[in-house]
C-alpha positions in Angstrom: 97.4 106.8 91.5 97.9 110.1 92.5 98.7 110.8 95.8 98.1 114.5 96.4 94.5 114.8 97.8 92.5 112.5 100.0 88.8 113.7 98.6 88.8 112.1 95.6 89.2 108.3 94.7 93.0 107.3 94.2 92.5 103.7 93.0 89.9 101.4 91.5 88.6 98.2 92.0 86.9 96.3 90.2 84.4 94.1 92.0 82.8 90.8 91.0 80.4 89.3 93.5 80.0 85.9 91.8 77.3 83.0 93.2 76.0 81.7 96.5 78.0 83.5 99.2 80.1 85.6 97.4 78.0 89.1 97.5 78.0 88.8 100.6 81.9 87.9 101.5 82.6 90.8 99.0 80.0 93.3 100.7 82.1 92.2 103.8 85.5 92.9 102.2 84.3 96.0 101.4 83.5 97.4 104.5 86.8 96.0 106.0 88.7 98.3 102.9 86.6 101.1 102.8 87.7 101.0 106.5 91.3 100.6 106.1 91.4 103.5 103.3 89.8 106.1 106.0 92.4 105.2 108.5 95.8 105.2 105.9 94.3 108.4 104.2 93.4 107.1 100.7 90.5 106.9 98.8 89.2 103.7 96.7 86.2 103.8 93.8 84.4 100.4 93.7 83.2 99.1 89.8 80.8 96.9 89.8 81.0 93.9 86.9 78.2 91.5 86.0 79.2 87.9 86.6 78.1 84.7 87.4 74.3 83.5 87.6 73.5 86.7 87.7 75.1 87.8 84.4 73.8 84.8 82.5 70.1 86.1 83.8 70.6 89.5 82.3 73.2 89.4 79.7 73.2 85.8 78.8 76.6 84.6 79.6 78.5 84.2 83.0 81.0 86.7 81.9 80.2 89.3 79.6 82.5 90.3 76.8 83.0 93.6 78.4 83.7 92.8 81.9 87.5 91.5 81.0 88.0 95.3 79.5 86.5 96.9 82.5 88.6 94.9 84.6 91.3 95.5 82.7 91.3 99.1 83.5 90.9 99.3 87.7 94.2 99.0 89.5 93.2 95.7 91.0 90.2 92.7 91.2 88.1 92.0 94.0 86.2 88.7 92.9 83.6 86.6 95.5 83.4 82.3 94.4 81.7 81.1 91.4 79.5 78.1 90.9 81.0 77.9 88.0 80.5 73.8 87.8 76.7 74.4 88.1 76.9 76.4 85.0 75.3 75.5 81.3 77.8 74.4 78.6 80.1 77.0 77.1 78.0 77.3 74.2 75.3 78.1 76.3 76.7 80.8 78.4 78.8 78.9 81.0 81.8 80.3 80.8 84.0 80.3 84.4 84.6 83.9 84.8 87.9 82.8 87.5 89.6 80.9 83.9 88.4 83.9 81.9 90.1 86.3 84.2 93.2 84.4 85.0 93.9 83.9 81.1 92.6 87.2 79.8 95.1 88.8 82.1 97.8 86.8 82.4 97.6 86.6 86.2 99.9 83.4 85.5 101.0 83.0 89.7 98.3 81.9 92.2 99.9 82.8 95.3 98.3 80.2 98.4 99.8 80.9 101.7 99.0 79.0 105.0 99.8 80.2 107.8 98.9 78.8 111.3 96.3 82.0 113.3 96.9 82.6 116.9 94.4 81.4 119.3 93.1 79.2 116.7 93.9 74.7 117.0 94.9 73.8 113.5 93.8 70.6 112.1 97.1 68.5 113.3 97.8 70.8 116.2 100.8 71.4 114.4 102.3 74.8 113.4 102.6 76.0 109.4 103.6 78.9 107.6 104.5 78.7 103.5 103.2 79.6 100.7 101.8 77.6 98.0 103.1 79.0 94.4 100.9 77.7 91.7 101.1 78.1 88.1 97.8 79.8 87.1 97.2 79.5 83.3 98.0 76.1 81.4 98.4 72.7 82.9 95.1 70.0 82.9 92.7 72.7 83.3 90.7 72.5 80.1 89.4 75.7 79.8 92.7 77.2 79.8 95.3 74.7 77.4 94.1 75.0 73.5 94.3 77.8 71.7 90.4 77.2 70.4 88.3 74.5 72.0 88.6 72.6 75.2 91.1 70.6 76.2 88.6 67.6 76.8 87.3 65.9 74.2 85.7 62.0 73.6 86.3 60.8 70.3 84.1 58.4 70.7 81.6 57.6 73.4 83.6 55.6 75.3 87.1 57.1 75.2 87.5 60.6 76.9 90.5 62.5 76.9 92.3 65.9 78.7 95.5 67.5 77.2 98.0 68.7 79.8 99.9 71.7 78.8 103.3 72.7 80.0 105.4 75.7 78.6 109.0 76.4 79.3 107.8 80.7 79.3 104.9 79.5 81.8 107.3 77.5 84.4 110.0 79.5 83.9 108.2 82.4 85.3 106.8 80.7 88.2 109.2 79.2 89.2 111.1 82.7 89.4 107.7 83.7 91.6 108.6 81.3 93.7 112.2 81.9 94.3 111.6 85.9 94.6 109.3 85.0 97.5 111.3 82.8 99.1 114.4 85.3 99.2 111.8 87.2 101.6 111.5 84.3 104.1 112.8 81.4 104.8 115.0 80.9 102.0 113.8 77.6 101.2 111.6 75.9 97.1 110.3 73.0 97.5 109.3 71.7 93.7 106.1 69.5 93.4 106.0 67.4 90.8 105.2 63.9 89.2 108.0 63.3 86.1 108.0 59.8 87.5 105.1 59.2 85.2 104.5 62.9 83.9 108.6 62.4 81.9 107.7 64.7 79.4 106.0 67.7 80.9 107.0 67.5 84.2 110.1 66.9 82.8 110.5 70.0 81.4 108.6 72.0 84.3 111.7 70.7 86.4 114.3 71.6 83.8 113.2 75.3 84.1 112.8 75.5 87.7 116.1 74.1 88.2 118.0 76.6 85.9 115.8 79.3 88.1 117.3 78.1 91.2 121.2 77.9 89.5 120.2 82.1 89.8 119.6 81.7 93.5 122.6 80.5 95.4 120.9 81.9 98.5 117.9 79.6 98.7 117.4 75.9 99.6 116.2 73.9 96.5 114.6 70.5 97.0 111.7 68.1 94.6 109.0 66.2 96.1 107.0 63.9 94.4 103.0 65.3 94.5 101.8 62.2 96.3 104.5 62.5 98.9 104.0 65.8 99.8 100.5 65.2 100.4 101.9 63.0 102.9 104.7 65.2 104.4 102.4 68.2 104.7 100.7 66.2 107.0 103.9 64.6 108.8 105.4 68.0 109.2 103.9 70.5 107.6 106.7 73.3 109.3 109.4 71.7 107.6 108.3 73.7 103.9 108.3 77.5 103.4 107.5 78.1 99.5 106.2 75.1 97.2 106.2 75.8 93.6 104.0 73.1 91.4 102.1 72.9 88.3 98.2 74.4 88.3 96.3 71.0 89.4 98.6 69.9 92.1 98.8 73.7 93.1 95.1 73.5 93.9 94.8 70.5 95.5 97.9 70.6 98.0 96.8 74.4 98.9 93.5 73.5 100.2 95.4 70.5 102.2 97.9 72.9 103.4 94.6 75.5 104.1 92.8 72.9 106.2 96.2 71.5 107.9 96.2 75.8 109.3 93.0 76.2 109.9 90.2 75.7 107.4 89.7 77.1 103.5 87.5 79.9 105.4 90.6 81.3 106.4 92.5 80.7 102.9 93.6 83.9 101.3 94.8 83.8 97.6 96.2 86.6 95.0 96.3 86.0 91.3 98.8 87.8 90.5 100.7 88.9 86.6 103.2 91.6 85.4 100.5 94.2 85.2 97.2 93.4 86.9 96.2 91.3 90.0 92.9 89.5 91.9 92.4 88.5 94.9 89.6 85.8 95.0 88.9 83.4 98.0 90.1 80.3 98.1 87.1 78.1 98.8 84.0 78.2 96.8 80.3 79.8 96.5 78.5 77.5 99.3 75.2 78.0 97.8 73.8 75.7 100.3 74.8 78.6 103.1 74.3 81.5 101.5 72.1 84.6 102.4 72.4 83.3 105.9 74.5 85.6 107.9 76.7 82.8 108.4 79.4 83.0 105.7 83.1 83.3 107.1 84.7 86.3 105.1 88.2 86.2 106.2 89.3 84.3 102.5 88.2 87.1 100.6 89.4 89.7 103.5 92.9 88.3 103.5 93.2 88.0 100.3 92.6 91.3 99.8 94.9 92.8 102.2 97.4 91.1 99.4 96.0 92.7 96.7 96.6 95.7 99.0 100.2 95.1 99.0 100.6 94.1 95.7 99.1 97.2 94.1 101.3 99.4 97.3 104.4 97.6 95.7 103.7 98.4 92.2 102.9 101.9 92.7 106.2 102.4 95.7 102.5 103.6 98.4 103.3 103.1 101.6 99.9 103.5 102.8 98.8 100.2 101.2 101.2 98.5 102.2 101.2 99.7 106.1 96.8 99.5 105.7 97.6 95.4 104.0 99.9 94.4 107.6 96.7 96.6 109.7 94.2 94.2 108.1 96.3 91.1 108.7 96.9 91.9 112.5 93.1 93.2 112.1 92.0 89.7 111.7 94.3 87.9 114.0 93.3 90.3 117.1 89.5 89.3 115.9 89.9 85.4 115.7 92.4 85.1 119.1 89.3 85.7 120.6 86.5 82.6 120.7 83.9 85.3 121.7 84.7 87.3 118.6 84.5 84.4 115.5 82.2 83.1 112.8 79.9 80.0 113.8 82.2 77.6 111.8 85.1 78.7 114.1 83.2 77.6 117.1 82.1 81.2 117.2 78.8 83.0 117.7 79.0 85.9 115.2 77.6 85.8 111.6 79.2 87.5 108.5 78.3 91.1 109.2 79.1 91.2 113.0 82.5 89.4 112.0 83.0 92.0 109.8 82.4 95.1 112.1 84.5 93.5 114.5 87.6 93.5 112.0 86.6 97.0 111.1 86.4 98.4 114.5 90.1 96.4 115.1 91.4 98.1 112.3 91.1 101.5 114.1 92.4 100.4 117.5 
């Protein structure tokens, strides 16, 4: 990115509005950066990518063969939910463009955090604030763990069966995620697992996160079991500051962790790798909601006020960086107010007044 001249676009993104909701949380996200780039004095070119429903009406498949190239090439990935379980088989043209994506690029770390919002009541009326490290590319998900074909198969009618995969290069890596993030905070990994039953590939997910943290003297290293920190999230969910886990207990204790602070419409989330990142909401496409006005955009907002600061980091820009904290405080200033929030905050504003307010709040 060049950062001589302010008239012509320093950075790309490319966009993927997905199903239900998303065109319109992504339309919203847009207004919010396109905002934040004329206040911090840099320029951003939108590329649009077929995906999702819309994709398989005109090209056949939920994710063309060309949008993972075109992707490829913008500085970051602004991508809205997927109904991706109401898709046709693979062999029809199902395929989930969030798997395709996360694999094609190697954006191996899903970074979850949760963080309690001020003026808002959390769930448990109890404060939180970590972040939920998850590996993003292998585990049970079956689109993502053979090297050709799923990783679900029945061989016979009665008998069905899911390969878990677990690399030491995959949990090695995360787990150094992890520990790199938590050297910026609290100083504390807490390691989710299940090698009580899991021996084997649990087994060895803990063996490389433990020689990770041998390289971090400075940081608190502790295990839970995944079933009891479903249970201590809710007993206390201040006491953690970064949890690093395997890809299915990843999802399912972020979205806890998300409704413990507030709700998954508030969830942000980066997929991030070495060289290319996404930020994609949290929760899904809400089909039953969509084209409504009524959407909450902050997921796909906040999460890309990471991306912000991700692609700011990689390229040493200040300006992203300092426009990714104005969102954040952006959104905050909007949601401390009851008068100022979406409907399922209690609020009376719909998706695009929402959004104008966090536009007009990025200015102040």
């Amino acid at each position: 990115m060049s950062k001589e001249t302010r008239s012509t676009p320093e950075f790309t993104l490319a966009v993927l509005d997905g199903d239900g909701i998303g065109p319109e949380i992504t339309a919203a996200t847009r207004t919010v950066l396109s905002a934040a780039a004329s206040k911090f004095g840099f320029g951003i070119a939108y590329k649009n990518l077929p995906t999702g429903f819309e994709a398989l009406k005109n090209h056949g498949t939920t994710f063309p063969d060309d949008t993972l190239a075109r992707a490829a090439e913008a500085d970051g990935i602004l991508m809205g939910p997927v109904s991706h379980n109401e898709y046709p088989a693979r062999e029809k043209g199902g395929i989930n463009p969030s798997g395709a994506l996360r694999v094609g690029l190697d954006l191996y770390a899903n970074i979850r955090p949760a963080h309690s919002r001020p003026g808002l009541q959390s769930l448990l009326n109890k404060l939180i604030d970590l972040v939920i490290v998850r590996e993003n590319t292998e585990g049970f998900y079956s689109d993502r763990s053979m090297y050709l074909g799923p990783g679900e198969f029945m061989p016979t009618p009665d008998i069905a069966l899911s390969v878990r995969k677990i690399t030491r290069e995959a949990s090695l890596r995360i787990a150094e995620t992890a520990f790199t993030i938590a050297r910026k905070r609290r100083k504390k990994v807490t390691a989710v697992h299940k090698a009580n039953v899991l021996r084997v590939s649990d087994g060895l997910f803990l063996e490389c996160v433990r020689s990770v943290a041998r390289g971090f003297p400075d940081v608190d290293y502790e295990e839970r079991l995944a079933d009891a920190m479903a249970a201590y999230l809710v007993r206390d969910p201040g006491e953690f500051d970064v949890v690093v886990t395997t890809n299915m207990f990843g999802d399912i204790l972020s979205d806890q962790a998300s409704e413990i602070a507030g709700g998954l419409g508030l969830a942000a989330s980066l997929n991030a790798g070495a060289d290319h990142a996404m930020a994609q909401a949290q929760h899904g496409s809400a089909p039953d909601i969509a084209g409504k006005d009524i959407a909450n955009p902050v997921s796909l907002i906040s999460s890309s006020a990471m991306l912000l600061n991700w692609i700011g980091r990689r390229e040493t820009d200040d300006r992203l960086i300092s426009s990714a904290n104005a969102i954040e405080k952006a959104i905050d200033m909007v949601l401390s107010v009851p008068d100022t929030r979406t409907k399922d905050l209690g609020g009376p504003l719909g998706t695009k007044a929402f959004t104008d307010r966090i536009a007009e709040a990025l200015q102040l």
